[in-house]
Every structure is written in C-alpha cells, then in structure tokens.
C-alpha positions as CSV (number, residue, x, y, z in Angstrom):
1,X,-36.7,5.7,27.2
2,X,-38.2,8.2,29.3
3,X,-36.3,8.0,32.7
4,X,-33.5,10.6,32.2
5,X,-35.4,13.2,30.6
6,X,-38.2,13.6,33.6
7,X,-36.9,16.7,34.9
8,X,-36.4,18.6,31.7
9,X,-40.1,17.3,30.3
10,X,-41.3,18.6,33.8
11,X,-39.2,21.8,33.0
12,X,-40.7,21.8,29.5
13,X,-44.3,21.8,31.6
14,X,-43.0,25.3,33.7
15,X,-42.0,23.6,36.4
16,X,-39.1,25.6,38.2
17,X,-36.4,23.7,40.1
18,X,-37.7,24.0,43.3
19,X,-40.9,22.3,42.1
20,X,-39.2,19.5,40.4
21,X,-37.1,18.9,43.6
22,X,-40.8,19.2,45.1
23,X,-42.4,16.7,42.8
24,X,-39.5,14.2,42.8
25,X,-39.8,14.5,46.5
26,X,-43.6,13.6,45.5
27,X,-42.0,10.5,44.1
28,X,-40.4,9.7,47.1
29,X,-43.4,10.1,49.3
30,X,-45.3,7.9,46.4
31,X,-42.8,5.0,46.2
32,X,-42.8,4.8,50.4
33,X,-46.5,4.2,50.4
34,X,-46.3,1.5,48.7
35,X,-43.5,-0.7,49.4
36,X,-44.6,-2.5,52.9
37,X,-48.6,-3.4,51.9
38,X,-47.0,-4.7,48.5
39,X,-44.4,-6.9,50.2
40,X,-47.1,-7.8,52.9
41,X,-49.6,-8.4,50.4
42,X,-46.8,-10.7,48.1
43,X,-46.2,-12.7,52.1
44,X,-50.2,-13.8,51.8
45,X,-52.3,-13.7,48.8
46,X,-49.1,-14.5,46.8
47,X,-46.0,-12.8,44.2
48,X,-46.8,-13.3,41.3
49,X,-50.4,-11.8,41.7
50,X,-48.7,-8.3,43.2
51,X,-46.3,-8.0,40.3
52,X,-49.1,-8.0,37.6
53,X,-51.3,-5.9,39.4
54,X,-48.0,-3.5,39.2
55,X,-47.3,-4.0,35.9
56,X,-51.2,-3.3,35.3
57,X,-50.7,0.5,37.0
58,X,-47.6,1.4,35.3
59,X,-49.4,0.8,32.1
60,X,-51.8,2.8,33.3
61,X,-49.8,5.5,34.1
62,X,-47.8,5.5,31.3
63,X,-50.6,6.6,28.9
64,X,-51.5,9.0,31.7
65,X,-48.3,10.9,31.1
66,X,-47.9,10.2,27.5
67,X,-51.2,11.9,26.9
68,X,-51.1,14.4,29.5
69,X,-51.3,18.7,28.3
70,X,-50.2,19.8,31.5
71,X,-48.1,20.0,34.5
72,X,-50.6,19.0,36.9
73,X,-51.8,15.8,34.4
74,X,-48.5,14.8,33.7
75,X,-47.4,15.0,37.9
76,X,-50.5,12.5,38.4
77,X,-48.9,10.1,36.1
78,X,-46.0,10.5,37.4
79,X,-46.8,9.9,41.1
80,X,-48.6,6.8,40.4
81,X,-46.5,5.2,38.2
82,X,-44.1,5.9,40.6
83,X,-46.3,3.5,43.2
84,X,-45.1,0.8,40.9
85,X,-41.8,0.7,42.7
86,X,-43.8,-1.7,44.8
87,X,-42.8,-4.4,42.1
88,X,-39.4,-4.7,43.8
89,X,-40.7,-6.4,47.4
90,X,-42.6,-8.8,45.3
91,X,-40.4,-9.9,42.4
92,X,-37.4,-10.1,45.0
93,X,-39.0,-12.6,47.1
94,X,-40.3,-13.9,43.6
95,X,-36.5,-14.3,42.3
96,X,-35.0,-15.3,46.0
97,X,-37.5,-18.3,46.0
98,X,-36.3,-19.6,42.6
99,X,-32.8,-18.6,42.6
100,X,-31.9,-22.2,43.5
101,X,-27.8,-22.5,44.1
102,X,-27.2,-18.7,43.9
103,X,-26.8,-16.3,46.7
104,X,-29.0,-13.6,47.1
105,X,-26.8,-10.9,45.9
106,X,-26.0,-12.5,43.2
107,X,-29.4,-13.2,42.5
108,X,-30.7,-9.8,42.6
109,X,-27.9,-8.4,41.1
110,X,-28.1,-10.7,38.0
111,X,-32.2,-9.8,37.5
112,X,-31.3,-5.5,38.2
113,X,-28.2,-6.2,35.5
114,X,-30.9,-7.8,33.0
115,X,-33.0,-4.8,33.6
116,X,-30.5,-2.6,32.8
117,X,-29.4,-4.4,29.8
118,X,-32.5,-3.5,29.0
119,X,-32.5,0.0,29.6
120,X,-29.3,0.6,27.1
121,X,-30.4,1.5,24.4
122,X,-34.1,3.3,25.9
123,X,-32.0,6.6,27.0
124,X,-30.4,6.2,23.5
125,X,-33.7,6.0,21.5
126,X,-35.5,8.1,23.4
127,X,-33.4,11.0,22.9
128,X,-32.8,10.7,19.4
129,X,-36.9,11.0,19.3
130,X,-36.6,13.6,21.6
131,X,-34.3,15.8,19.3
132,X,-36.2,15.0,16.3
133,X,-40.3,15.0,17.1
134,X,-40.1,16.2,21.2
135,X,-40.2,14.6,24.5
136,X,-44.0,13.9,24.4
137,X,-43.8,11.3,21.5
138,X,-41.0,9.4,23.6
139,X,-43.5,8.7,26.4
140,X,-46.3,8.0,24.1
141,X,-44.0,5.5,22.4
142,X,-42.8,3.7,25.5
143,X,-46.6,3.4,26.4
144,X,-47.1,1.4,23.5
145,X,-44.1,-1.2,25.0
146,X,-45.2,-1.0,27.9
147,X,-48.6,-3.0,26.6
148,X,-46.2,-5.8,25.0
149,X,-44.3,-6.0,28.7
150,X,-47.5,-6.0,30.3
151,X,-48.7,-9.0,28.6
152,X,-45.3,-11.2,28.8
153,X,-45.6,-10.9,32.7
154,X,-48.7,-12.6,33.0
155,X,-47.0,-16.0,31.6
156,X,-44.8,-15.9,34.8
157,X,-44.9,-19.3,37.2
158,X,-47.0,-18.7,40.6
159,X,-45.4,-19.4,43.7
160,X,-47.0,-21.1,46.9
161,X,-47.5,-19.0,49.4
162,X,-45.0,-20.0,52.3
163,X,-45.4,-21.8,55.3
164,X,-45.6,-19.4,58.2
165,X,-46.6,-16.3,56.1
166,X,-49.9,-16.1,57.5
167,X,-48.7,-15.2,60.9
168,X,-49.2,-11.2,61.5
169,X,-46.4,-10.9,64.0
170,X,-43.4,-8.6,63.0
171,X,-41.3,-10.1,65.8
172,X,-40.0,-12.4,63.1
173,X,-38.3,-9.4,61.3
174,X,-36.2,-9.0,64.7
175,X,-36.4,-5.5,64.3
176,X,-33.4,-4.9,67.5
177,X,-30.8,-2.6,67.6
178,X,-29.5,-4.5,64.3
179,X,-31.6,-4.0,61.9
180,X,-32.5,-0.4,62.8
181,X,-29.2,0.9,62.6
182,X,-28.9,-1.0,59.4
183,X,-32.1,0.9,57.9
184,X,-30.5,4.2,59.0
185,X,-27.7,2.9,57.3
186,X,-29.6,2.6,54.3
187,X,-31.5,5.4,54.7
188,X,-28.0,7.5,54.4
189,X,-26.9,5.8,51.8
190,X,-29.5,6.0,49.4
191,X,-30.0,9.9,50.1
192,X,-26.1,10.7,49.3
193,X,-26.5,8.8,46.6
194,X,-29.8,10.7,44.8
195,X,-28.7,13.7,45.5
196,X,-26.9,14.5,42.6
197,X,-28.5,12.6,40.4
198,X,-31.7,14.1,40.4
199,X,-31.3,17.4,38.3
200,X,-28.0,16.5,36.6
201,X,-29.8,16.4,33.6
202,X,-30.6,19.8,34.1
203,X,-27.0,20.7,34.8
204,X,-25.9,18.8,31.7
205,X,-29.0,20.9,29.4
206,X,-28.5,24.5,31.1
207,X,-25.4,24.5,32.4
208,X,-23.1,22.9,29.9
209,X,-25.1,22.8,27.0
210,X,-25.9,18.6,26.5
211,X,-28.3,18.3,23.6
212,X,-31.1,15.5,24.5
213,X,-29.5,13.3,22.5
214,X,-25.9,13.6,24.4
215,X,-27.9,13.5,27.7
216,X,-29.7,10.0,26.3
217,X,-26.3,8.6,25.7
218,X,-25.1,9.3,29.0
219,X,-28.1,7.7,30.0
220,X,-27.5,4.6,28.2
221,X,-24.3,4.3,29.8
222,X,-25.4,4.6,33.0
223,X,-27.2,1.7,32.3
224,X,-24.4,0.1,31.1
225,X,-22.7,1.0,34.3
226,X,-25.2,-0.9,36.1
227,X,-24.8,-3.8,34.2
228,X,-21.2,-3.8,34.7
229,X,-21.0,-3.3,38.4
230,X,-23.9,-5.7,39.0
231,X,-22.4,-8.5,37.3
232,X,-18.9,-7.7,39.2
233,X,-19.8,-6.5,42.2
234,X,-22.5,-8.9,42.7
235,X,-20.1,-11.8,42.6
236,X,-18.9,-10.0,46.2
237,X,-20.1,-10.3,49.7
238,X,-23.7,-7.6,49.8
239,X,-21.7,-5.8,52.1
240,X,-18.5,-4.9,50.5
241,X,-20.4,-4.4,47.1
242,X,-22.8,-2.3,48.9
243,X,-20.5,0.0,50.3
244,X,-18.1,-0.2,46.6
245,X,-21.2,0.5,44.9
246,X,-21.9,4.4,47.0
247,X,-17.8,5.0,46.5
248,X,-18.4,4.9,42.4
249,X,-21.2,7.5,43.0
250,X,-19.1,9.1,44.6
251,X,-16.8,9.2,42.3
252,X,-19.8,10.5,39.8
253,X,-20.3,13.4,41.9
254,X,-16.5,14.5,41.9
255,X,-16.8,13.7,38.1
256,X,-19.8,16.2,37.2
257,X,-18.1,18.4,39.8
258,X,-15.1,18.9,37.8
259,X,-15.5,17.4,34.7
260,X,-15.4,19.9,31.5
261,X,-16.4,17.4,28.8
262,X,-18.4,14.3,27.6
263,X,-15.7,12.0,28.4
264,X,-15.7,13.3,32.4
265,X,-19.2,12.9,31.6
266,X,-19.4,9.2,30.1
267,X,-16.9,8.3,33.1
268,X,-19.4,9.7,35.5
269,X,-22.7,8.3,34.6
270,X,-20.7,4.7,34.3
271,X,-20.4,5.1,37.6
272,X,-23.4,6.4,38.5
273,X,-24.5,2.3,37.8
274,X,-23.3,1.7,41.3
275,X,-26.2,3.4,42.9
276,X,-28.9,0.9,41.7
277,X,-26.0,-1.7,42.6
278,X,-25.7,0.0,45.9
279,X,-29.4,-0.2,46.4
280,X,-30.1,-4.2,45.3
281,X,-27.0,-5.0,47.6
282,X,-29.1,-3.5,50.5
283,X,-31.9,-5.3,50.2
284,X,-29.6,-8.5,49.5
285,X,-28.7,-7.5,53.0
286,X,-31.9,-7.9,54.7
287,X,-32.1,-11.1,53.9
288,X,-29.8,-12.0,56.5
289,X,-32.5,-10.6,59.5
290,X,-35.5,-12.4,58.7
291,X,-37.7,-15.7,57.9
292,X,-38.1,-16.7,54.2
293,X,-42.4,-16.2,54.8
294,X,-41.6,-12.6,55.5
295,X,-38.9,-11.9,53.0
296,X,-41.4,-10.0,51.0
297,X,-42.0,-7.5,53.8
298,X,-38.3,-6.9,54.9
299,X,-37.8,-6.3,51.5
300,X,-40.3,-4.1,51.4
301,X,-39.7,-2.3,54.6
302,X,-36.0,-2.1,53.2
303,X,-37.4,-0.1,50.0
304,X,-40.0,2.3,51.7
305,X,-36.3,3.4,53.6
306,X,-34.7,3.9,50.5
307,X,-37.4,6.0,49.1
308,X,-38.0,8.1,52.3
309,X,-34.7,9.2,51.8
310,X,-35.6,10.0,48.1
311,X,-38.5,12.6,50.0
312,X,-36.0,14.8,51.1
313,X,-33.2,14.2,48.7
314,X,-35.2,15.8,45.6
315,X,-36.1,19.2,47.6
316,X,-32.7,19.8,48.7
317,X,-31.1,19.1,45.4
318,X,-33.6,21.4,43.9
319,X,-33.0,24.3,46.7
320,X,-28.8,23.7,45.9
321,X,-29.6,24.0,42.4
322,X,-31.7,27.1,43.3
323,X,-28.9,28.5,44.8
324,X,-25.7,28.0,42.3
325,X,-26.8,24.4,40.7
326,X,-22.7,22.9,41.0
327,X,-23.5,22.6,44.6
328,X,-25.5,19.4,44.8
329,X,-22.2,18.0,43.8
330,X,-19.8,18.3,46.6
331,X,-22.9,17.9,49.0
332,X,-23.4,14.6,47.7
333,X,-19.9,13.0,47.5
334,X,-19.0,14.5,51.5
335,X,-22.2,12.7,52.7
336,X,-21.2,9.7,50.9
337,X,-17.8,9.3,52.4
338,X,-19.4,9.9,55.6
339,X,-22.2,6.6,54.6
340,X,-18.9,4.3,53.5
341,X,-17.6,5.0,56.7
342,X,-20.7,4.5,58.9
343,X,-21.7,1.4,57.1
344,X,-18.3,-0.4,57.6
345,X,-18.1,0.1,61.3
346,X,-21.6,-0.9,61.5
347,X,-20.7,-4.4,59.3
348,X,-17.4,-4.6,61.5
349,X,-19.2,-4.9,64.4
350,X,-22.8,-5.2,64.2
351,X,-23.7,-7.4,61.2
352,X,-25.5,-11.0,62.1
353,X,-22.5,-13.5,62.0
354,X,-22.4,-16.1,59.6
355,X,-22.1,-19.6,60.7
356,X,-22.0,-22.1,57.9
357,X,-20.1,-21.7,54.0
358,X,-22.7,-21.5,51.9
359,X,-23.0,-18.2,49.8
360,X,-25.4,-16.8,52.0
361,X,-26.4,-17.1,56.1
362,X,-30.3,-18.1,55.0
363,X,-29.7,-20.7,52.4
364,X,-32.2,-23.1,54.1
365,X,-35.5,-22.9,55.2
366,X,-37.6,-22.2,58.4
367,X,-37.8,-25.6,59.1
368,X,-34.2,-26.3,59.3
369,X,-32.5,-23.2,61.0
370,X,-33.4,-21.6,64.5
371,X,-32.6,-17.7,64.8
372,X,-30.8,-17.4,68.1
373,X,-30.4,-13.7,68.8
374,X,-26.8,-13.0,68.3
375,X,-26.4,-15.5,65.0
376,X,-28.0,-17.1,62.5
377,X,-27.8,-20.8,62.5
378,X,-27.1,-24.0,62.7
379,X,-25.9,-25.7,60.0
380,X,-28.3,-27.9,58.1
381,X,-27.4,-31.9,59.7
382,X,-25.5,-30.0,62.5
C-alpha cells in the first residue's frame, strides 16, 4: 500500500532529492546490516523463530511511520523497517527445506509471485486513499494489516535445525574465485537495476504530472509484472531467467525514457517485475555453492550484496535527478547491458557444472553428495 509512494511522502516531509537518494541509500546501508546475522542466526537457533522476530519489527515500524510528524520520525521508521529485509535469508532456507520435488528457482519464484499477488491491489488502494484523505492515513491503515499478518505467521511449522549447522567455518560456502565474481556479478546487477526505479515516482508526479492514484496503478502493475515473470521465468534455468529478468528492466528504463503516456507507462512498470525476479533468481543461484546447513547464510550473504548496491544506487539516482531528473534513465539501461553481458560470460564459463538431471545441482543432502572443487556431485546411488 505504501511502497511506491515513499519518496513523495518523504518529499511531502521536505525532503529534497538529494536527501531522499541519501535516505534510500540509508535503506541500503540498513537492509546490509542485517542480512548475514539473520541468515546465521536462521543456520543455529532455527527459521521460523527469525522470521517472527521480523515480522515483530516491521509491525513495529510500521506504526512508527504511520504515526510519525516529521522527517526525522518518519526516516527512523523507515530505516528499521527496512532491517526486516532480513526475512528473506530465513524464509528462503524456510521454503528451500520444504519445497519437496521443486527446484529452487521455481521455489522462490512461486513464494515472491504469491507476494506480489499480494501486493496488486495495495499500490491500487493505497492511492485512491492517498487522493482522497493523504498519504499518512495509507500508512496508518496498512499498520493495522500488518497486526493481522503478524499473527498468521506465528502458526507457521518449525524446522529442525540442520545437521552440520553448528559448525562456525565459512569454508563450506567455498567462497573461491566463483562465488566472488558471482557476488560482483550480483552486486552489478542489482545496482543497474535500482537505479531508475527509485525516484520514478517522482518523475511520474513532477515531471509528467501522474496523480497518486495513476502512480498506485502503475504500482499495482508492477506487481503484476512480477507475478507474471516469476511464474514464467521461474519455470527457466536461475541463470537465463536471471539475466531475462535485468533485460525487461531494461527495457523499463528505455520505456520511462521515451515514453509520453500511461500506456509507455503501464508497459514499463510490467516490466519493472523482472527486477524482484532478477533478484530471487540470484539467490536461487547461490544455492548451487554451498551446504544445505549454511543455505541460510549464503543466502544471506547474497542479499547484504544486493542491498550494498542499493547504498550507492539511491545517492546517485538522486544527484542525476538533481541535475536534469530524465538522466537516471539511460544511466541505468547502459549499465544493465553491460551486467547481461558480464553475467553470461561469467555462467559460460565460470558457473559450477551440473552433474546429475534433476532440476537443480543440490537436490540431495550433505550426507549424500561430496563437493569436489570444480563440480558438484555425484549422483545419488552413483
């Protein structure tokens, strides 16, 4: 409800957009904290118990910035409940665990589509309330669901903790060459892709005059967009849907670019759905570089990437936007054909090989797979 109208409500507040860019680059620095204890933390004392304790602090955080009068209030809400990103590490592993005969794209793609399902008609809503009473009674309103969603999650199953998770090596995560260039990778990808996201809602308002309610229904299909390319790209290797998922992006950046209308528009923010596609795909990806008792802190490690790139994504898009705000436009959609391109040399010629047919390369567990260096293997009963 209140997702795509955070920069103008922090406009609303006096913020400038330099500050904005500055305080979503808060919300970068405040989503990197938290990733790595929360996934080390699901490893050992267990998932489920993380993901209430997250659910617990966005509640929290939510009246925070509903009831917050100021700037400075309502940027304290907002940095913690943006700690609750931490969720992800956890309710991955959570969902990996219990995803039985899927793959692990699929997986995570399927539970990011029913989130975004979700999230349809909350854009929608919340800018018809916007319009009508102002921004503040949307976040005071989604407070009050976010006390029903609080109390559904504490009827989720536990988890046991697995086997090997109490060992405090990292070696396990074979952190080589690999993996690092694959976090770069990430960390690329997920900073094209922000870019020009971040104030478009600004653009939209200011510089071709989108009422909030327009701007909520762009929202809404942005959502849509993610439910769309989840479902069908998810049904793909995590590579190739990873890298499909920055080119429609891309794709929203050349449409905002040069769009004149709401249907550029509409086409655009569909799009824009590849991005949290993009991003599940990723961590999907991890998967194939690490032990199922640390899969909640590669995941996490994955994520805290991602949102260091979101650090210095929201400044520059807000000094661009400074400066003539088309700009964080063709920015973005250069430095994304320059991440398709990196990414598929890397998964050419650096991604772990696959041995066996099953949908993914860690289907089993510890106990019956070895991790040679160069591929992952053997085949269960070879």
């Amino acid at each position: 409800m209140f997702f795509f109208f955070q920069p103008l409500y922090l406009q609303k507040l006096g913020a400038s957009p330099v500050e904005i860019g500055a305080i979503l680059g808060g919300v970068g620095v405040s989503m990197s904290l938290a990733h790595i204890p929360a996934g080390y933390l699901a490893d050992r004392v267990g998932r489920k118990q993380v993901i209430i304790a997250g659910w617990l602090i966005g509640l929290s955080s939510a009246w925070i910035m509903a009831l917050a009068s100021s700037l400075l209030m309502f940027t304290i809400g907002l940095l913690s409940f943006s700690t609750t990103i931490f969720v992800l590490a956890p309710l991955y592993s959570y969902v990996t665990a219990a995803r039985g005969k899927l793959s692990i794209g699929r997986t995570i793609t399927l539970i990011s589509a029913s989130f975004n399902t979700g999230a349809i008609l909350g854009p929608i809503i919340g800018g018809q309330i916007g319009d009508q009473v102002g921004l503040r009674q949307v976040y005071v309103i989604a407070a009050c669901i976010f006390v029903v969603s609080t109390l559904m999650v504490f009827f989720i199953r536990p988890q046991p903790i697995e086997a090997g998770s109490k060992d405090k090596s990292l070696n396990v995560l074979r952190l080589d060459k690999r993996y690092l260039l694959y976090l770069s990778i990430v960390f690329l990808a997920v900073f094209a892709m922000f870019l020009p996201q971040s104030l478009s809602s600004n653009f939209l308002q200011n510089e071709r005059g989108l009422s909030l309610g327009q701007i909520g229904q762009l929202g809404a299909i942005s959502s849509l967009g993610v439910v769309v390319l989840n479902l069908v790209l998810g049904q793909l290797d995590a590579r190739k849907g990873f890298l499909l998922g920055q080119a429609a992006v891309g794709l929203f950046a050349l449409l905002l670019w040069t769009g004149t209308g709401i249907p550029w528009f509409m086409a655009g923010y569909f799009l824009l759905g590849g991005n949290r596609t993009a991003r599940s795909l990723a961590s999907a990806h991890t998967r194939e570089f690490v032990q199922q008792s640390k899969m909640g802190l590669a995941y996490g490690i994955t994520e805290t990437v991602s949102s260091a790139a979101i650090i210095l994504a929201g400044p520059l898009a807000g000094y661009l936007y400074s400066i003539n705000p088309i700009w964080m436009y063709p920015v973005s959609l250069s430095l994304v054909v320059i991440s398709i391109l990196v990414g598929a040399v890397f998964f050419i010629f650096q991604s772990p090989k696959i041995t066996h047919p099953y949908n993914h390369p860690l289907a089993f567990s510890p106990e019956e797979r070895l991790f040679p260096d160069t591929e992952i293997g053997p085949v269960k009963g070879e």
